[in-house]
N, C-alpha and C positions, 0 to 999 in steps of 0.2 A: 928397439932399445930406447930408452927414456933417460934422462938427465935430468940435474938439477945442480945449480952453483947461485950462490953462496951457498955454508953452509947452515943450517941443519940439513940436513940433504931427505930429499922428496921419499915418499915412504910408496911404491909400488906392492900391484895386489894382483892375481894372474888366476882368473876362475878353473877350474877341474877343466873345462874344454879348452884352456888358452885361447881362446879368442876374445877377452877382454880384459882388458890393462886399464890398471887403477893406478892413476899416482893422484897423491897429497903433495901438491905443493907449499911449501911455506908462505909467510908474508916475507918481501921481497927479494925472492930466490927464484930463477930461470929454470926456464926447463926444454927442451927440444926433444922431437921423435919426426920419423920419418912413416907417414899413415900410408898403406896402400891405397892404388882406387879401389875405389866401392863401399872402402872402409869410412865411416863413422867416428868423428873427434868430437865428445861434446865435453863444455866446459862448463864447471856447473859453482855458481859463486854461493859457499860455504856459508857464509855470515852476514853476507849482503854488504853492498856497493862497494866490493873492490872491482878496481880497474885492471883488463889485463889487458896488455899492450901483445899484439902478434902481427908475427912475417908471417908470411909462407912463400914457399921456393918451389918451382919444379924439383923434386930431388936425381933428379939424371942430367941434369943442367940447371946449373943454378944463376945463369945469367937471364934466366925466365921465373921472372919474380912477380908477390902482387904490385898491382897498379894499381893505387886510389883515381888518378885521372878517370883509366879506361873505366873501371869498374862503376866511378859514380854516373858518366856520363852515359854509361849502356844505359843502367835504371833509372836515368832523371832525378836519381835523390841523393843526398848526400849519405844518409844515416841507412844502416844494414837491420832488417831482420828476415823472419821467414821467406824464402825465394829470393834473395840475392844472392847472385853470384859474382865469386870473387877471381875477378878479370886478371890475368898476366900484363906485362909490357907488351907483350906478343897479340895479347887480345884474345888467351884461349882460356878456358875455364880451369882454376886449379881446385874451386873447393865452391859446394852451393850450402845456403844456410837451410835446412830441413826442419828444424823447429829453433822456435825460440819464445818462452817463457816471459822473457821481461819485456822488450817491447821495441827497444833501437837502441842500437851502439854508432860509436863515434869515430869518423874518418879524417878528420879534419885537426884536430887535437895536439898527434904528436906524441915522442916519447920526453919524457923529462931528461935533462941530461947537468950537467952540473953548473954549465955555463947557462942555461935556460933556467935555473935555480937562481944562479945570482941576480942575473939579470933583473928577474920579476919579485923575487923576495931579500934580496942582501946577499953581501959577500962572507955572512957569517954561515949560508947554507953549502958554500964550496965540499966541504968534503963530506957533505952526505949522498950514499948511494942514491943512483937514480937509474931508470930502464935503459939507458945507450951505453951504460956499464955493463949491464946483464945481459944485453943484445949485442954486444962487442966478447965477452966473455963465453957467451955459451956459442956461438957463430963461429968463432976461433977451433973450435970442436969437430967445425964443419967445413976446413977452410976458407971460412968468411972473415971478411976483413968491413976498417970502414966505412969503404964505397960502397958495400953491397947492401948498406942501411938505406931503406927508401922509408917514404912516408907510412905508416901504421896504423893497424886497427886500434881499435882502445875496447875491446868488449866490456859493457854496462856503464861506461863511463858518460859520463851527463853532458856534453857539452853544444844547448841552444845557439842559433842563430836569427841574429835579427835584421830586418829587413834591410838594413842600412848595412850591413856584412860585420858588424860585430859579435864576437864571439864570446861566450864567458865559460869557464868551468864549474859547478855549479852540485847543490848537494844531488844526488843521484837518486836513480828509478829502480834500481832494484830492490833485491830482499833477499835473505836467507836464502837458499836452497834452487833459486833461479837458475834456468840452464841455458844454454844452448849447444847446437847441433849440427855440425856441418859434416858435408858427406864429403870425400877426394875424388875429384873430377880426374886426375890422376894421380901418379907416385907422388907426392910431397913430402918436403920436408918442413917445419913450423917450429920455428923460434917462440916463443915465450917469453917474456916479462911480468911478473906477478908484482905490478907495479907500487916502488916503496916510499910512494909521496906523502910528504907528512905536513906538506903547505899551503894545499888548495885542499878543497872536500870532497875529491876525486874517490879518496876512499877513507872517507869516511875521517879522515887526519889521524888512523888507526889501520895500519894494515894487516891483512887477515888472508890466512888460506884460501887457495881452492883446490879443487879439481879436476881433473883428466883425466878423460875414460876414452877410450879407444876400443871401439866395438868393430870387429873383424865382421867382413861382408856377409859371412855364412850365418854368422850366430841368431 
């Protein structure tokens, strides 16, 4: 089963064999589903360089969640694509990436939130939506609360580091129609943020669809 909050609410597609799930997500609208293993989640950015912020949980305990620590320090890098796997707090595999199109996403980043809005751009951006809304809102779904928010992927989102450890956000590497592809190392559950930042050029200062396909082991 798939989600989507705010509204306009995500438009799902179910092939003649039901084993694969399309959802349309909007521009800054959540979404969550719970992938088997074996199962296949790729996310494929519509219009190029938006950001999408994701969890992922064990879905039969959800106190085993991703780890950016563990996860960067198994592969020695910060940044994910093809053949990383995305480590638990536990240190078990919950999801490996099996293709990926654009090139490396970002671990280090963060989700936007409203107080990380003012902070860096004014107190005039207070009540614009941000992903620890939409990660608080669609998680709630899931009995998740604020603690179970840990640090985040940012898939396609551009953000360099330099030697000196400064960080910048920065215009992005994607393009139209870019995918990626991870397989469930087990049952998971994955939060979603179709991130709705309008202040940095994370996406593009224009946020845009994408989507979600969920390709069942068999298919």
């Amino acid at each position: 089963m798939t989600t989507a909050h705010p509204a306009p609410a995500a438009r799902s597609e179910h092939t003649d064999e039901s084993e694969r799930k399309v959802t349309v997500v909007p521009a800054r609208a959540a979404w969550s589903a719970v992938v088997p293993a074996g199962d296949l989640l790729t996310i494929t950015d519509l219009h190029g360089n938006q950001a999408v912020d994701f969890l992922v949980y064990d879905a039969h305990d959800t106190t085993v969640r991703y780890s950016a620590p563990d996860t960067i320090h198994a592969q020695g890098n910060i940044f994910l694509t093809t053949g990383s796997v995305l480590l638990s707090n536990e240190h078990t595999p919950l999801m490996t990436v099996v293709e990926d199109t654009c090139g490396r996403h970002d671990t280090v980043g963060g989700a936007c939130s409203k107080e990380s809005n003012s902070l860096r751009y004014g107190h005039h951006t207070w009540s614009q939506h941000a992903c620890v809304d939409n990660f608080l809102a669609e998680g709630a779904r899931h009995g998740l609360g604020k603690r179970d928010l840990v640090s985040n992927i940012n898939w396609y989102m551009n953000v360099p580091v330099e030697k000196d450890g400064t960080l910048g956000i920065v215009d992005g590497i994607s393009a139209p129609g870019l995918r990626v592809t991870l397989r469930a190392e087990a049952d998971v559950l994955v939060l979603v943020s179709n991130c709705p930042q309008i202040n940095n050029p994370c996406n593009g200062f224009e946020p845009t669809a994408v989507e979600m396909t969920i390709t069942g082991a068999a298919a």
